[in-house]
C-alpha positions in Angstrom: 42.9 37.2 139.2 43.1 34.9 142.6 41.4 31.7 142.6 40.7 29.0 145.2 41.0 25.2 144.6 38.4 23.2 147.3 39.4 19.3 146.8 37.7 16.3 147.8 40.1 14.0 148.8 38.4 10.9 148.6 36.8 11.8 145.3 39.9 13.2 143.3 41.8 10.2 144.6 38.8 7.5 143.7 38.1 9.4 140.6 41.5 10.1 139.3 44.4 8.6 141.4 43.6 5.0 143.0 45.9 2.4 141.1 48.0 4.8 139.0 51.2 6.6 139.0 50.0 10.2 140.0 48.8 9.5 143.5 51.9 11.6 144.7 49.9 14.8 143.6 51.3 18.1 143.8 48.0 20.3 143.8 49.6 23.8 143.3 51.7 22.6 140.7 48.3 21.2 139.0 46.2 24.1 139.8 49.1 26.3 138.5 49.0 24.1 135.4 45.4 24.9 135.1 45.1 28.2 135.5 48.4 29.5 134.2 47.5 33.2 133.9 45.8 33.4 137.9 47.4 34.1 141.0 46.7 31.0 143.4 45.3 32.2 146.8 44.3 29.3 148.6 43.9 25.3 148.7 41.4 23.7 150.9 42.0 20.2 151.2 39.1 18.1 152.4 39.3 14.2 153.7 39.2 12.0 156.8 41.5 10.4 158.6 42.1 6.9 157.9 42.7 4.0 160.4 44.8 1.3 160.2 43.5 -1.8 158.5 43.9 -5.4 158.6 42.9 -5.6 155.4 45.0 -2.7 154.3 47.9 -2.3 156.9 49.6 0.5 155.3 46.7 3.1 154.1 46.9 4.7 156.9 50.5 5.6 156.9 50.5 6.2 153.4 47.7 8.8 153.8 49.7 10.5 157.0 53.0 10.6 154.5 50.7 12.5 151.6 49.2 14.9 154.2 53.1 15.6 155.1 53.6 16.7 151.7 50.6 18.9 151.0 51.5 20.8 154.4 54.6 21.9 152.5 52.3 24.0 150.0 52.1 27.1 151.2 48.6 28.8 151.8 47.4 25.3 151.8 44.8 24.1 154.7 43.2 20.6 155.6 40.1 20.0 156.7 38.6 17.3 158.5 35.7 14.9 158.5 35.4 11.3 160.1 34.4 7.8 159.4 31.5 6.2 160.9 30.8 2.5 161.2 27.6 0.7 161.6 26.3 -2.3 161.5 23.5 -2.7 159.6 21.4 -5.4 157.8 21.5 -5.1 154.0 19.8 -6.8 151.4 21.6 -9.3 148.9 22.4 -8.1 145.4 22.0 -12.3 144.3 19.9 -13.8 147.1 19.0 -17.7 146.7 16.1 -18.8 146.0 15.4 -20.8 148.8 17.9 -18.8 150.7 18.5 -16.1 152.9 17.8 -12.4 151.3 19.9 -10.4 153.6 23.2 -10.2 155.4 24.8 -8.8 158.4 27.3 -5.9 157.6 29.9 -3.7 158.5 29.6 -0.5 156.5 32.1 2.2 156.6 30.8 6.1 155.7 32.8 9.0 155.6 30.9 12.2 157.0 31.5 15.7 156.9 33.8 16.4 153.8 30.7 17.9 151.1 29.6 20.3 154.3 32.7 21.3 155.1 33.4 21.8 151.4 30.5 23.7 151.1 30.3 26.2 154.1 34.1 27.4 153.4 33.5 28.1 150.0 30.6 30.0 151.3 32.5 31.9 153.7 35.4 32.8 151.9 32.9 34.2 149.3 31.4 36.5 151.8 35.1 37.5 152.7 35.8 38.5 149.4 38.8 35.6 149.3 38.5 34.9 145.5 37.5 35.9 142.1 37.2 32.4 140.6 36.5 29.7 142.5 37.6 25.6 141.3 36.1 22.5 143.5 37.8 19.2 142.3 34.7 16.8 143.2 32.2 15.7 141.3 29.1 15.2 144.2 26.0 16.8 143.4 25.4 17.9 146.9 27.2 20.7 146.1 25.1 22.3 143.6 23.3 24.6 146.0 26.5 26.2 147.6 27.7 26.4 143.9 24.8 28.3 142.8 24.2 30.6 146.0 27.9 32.0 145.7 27.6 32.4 141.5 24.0 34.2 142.4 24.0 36.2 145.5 27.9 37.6 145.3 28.7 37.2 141.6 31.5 35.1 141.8 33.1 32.9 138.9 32.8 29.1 140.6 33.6 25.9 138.1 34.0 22.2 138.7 37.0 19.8 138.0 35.7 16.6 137.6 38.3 13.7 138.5 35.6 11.1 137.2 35.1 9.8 133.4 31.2 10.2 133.9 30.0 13.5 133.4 27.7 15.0 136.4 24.7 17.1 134.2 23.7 18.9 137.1 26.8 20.0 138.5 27.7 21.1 135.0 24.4 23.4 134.7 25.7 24.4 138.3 28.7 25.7 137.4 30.6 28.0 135.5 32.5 25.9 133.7 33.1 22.2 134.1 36.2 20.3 133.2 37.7 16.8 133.1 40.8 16.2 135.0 43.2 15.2 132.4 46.1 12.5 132.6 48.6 14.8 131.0 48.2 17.7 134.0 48.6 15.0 136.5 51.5 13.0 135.2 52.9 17.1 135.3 51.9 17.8 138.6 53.7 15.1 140.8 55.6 16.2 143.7 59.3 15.0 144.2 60.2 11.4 145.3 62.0 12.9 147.7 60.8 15.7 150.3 62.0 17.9 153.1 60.1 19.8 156.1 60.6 20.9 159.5 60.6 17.6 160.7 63.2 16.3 158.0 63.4 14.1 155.4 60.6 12.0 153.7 60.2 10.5 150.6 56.9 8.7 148.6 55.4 5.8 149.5 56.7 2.4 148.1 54.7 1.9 145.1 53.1 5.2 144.3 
């Protein structure tokens, strides 16, 4: 059977990778781990592109050396959002009592990644590009795409969940719903050290 694997970047790597030792994530080798008996057909990779940061100079480099290293999976494709900033007034969470009740903000939002998610699974259902379908996410915005491609073409789509809280709905969405275990990932690292067209790379300092 072919499957598909449709990740969330920025909620397998809040969910499951931020602060440990399996950010370096080889997703073929964990979807391979997953589904041992099915013939992978395709990885969509969904995220944003990061900017640098003052308050985080390298994150954006270490998200350009990642991206380097899931280009060398083969049948593997990234998709792209964008961030968008606004400034906006927001209510505190502790205001004073004789105080202010608000404050000024900056607030960051990444856009795109659950529509994009959604309309390729979609359309590679209509093109007949899987049999079993697995979205690493665990946003309840998908539920409708999940359910319109399990109800109008048949398809086998399940959910695997890089969070510790379980999401009900997705769950009644899906045909089945698993946890992202430790063991798989520890498993499914990719080597320190890398090679492509360009040459030589190797992880980033600390992952």
């Amino acid at each position: 059977m072919n499957v598909n694997l449709y990740v969330d970047g920025f909620n397998l790597y809040y969910g499951s990778l931020k602060d440990t030792r399996y950010r370096w994530l080889d997703l073929a080798k964990l979807l391979s781990i997953l589904f041992p008996s099915y013939r992978i057909n395709r990885i969509r990779y969904f995220t944003a592109q990061l900017l640098p940061s003052t308050q985080n100079p390298g994150q954006h480099q270490r998200q350009q050396t990642y991206l380097r290293a899931l280009r060398t999976i083969p049948d593997l494709s990234i998709h792209y959002g964008f961030f968008v900033r606004r400034n906006i007034t927001m209510p505190l969470a502790f205001p004073e009592s004789e105080g202010r009740e608000t404050a000024f903000v900056t607030r960051i939002e990444e856009k795109g990644t659950d529509v994009n998610l959604a309309s390729y699974l979609l359309l590679d259902a209509f093109d007949e590009d899987f049999e079993v379908a697995a979205i690493v996410s665990n946003d309840s915005d998908l539920v409708t795409s999940i359910e319109l491609v399990r109800q109008r073409f048949g398809l086998t789509v399940g959910v695997l969940n890089p969070h510790r809280s379980r999401n009900q709905t997705l769950a009644n969405a899906a045909s089945f719903y698993r946890p992202i275990r430790r063991g798989p990932l520890s498993a499914s690292q990719f080597p320190d050290r890398m090679q492509d067209a360009a040459g030589t790379f190797t992880k980033p300092n600390g992952w």
